[in-house]
C-alpha positions in Angstrom: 118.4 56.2 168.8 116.1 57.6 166.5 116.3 61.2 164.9 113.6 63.3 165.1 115.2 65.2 161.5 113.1 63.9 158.8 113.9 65.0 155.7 111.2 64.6 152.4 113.3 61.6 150.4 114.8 62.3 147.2 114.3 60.8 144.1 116.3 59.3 142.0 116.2 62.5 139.3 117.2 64.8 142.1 120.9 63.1 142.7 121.3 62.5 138.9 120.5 66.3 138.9 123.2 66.3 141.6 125.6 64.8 139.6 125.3 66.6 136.5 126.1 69.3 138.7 129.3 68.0 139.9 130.2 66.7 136.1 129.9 70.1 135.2 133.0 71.1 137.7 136.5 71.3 135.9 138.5 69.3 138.6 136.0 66.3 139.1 135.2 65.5 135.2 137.9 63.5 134.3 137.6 61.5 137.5 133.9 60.9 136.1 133.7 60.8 132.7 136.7 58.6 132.1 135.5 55.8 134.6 132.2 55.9 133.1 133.7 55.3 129.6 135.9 52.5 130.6 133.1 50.9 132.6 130.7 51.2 129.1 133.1 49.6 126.7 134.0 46.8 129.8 130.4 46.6 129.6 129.1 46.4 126.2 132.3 44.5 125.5 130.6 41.9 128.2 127.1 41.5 126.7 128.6 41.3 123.0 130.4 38.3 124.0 127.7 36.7 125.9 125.2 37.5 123.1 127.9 35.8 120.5 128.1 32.4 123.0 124.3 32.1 122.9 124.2 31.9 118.8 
């Protein structure tokens, strides 16, 4: 079943627009910015290490 709704897609500025949006709420910040922090320093914790083993 195919719809007949077709939308104009979105790029990928519009959602981060989106999501600023939402960041900007009081309730949903903290379950945003604090993942994103922890997934950073989990990150950058993960390419310092690899960069140290390739030396």
């Amino acid at each position: 079943m195919v719809s007949s709704f077709t939308s104009a897609p979105r790029s990928g500025f519009y959602y981060f627009a989106q999501g600023w949006k939402l960041v900007s709420q009081p309730g949903i910040r903290r379950f945003v910015i604090l993942p994103l922090l922890v997934n950073i320093l989990l990150m950058g914790g993960a390419f310092w290490w690899l960069f140290t083993q390739l030396d």
